[in-house]
C-alpha positions as CSV (number, residue, x, y, z in Angstrom):
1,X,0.8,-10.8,15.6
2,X,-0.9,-8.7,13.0
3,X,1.6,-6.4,10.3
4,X,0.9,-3.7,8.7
5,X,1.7,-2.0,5.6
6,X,2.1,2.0,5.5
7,X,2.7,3.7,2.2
8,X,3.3,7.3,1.3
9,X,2.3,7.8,-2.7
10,X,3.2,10.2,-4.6
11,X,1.4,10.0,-7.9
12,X,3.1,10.9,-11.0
13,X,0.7,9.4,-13.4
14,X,-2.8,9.6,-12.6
15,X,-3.9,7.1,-15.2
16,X,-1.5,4.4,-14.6
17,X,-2.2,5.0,-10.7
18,X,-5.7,4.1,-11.5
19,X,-5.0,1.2,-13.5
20,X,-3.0,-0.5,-10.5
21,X,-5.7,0.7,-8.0
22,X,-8.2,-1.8,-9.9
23,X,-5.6,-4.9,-9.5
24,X,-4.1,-4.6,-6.3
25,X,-7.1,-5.7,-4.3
26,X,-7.2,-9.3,-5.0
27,X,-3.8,-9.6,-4.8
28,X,-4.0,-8.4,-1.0
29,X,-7.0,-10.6,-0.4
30,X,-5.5,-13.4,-1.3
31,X,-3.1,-13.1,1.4
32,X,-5.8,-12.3,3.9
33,X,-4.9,-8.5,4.0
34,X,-7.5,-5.8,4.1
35,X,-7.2,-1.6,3.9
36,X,-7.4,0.0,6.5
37,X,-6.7,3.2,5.1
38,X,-7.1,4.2,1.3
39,X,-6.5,7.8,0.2
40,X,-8.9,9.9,2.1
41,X,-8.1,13.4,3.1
42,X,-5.7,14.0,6.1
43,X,-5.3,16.7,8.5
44,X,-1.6,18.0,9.6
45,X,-1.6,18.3,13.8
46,X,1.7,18.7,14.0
47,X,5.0,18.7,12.0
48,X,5.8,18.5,8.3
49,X,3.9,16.5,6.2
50,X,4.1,16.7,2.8
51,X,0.6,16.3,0.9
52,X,0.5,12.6,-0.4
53,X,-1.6,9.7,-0.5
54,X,-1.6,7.3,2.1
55,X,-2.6,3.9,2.5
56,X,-2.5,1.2,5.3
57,X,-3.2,-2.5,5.1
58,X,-3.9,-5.1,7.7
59,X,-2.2,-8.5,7.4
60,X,-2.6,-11.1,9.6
61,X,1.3,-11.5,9.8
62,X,4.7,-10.2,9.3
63,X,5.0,-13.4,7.1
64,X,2.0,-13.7,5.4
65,X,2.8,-9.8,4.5
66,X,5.8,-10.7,2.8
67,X,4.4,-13.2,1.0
68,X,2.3,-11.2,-0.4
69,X,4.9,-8.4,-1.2
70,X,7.5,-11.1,-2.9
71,X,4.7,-13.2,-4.5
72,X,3.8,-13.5,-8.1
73,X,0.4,-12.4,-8.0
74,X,1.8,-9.0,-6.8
75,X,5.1,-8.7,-8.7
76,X,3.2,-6.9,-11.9
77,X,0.7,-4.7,-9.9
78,X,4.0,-3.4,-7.9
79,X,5.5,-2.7,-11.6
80,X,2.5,-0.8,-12.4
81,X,2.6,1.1,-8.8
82,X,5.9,2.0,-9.1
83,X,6.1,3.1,-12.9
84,X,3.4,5.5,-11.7
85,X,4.4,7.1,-8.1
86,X,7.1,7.3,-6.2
87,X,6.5,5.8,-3.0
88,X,7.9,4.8,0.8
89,X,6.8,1.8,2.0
90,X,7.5,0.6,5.6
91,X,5.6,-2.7,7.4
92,X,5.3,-2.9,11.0
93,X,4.1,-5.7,13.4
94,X,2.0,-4.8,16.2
95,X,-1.6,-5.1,17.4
């Protein structure tokens, strides 16, 4: 069953953002996970939202998604992430 990643960003350093932005990818094609959603404007229909960047990814499964989250290849790109933003990360299985 597929997972998927959902993050909420909030970017407090634009630069470093950027900087992990550039790395990430590979990381999460190595583990056969794709975006679904990167940034992109959103559109409130209903309830508080506060105005933050949101990403989704597509993994082919709950374990292959942690893999990738606990793996070496992303242990320095989430060090860049999170001495940039502040973030809420959830992952989900479904299809």
């Amino acid at each position: 069953m597929a997972a998927y990643v959902i993050a909420e960003i909030e970017i407090t350093n634009p630069e470093g953002y950027k900087a992990y932005t550039a790395v990430v990818p590979a990381t999460i094609e190595k583990y056969g996970g794709k975006f679904l959603v990167r940034g992109g404007s959103a559109e409130v229909l209903e309830g508080e939202w506060p105005n933050r960047r949101r990403v989704m990814l597509e993994f082919p499964s709950k374990e292959i998604a942690l893999k990738w989250w606990n793996s070496t290849d992303y242990a320095e790109p989430m060090k860049m992430r999170r001495g940039s933003s502040n973030g809420r990360l959830i992952l989900l299985e479904g299809v």
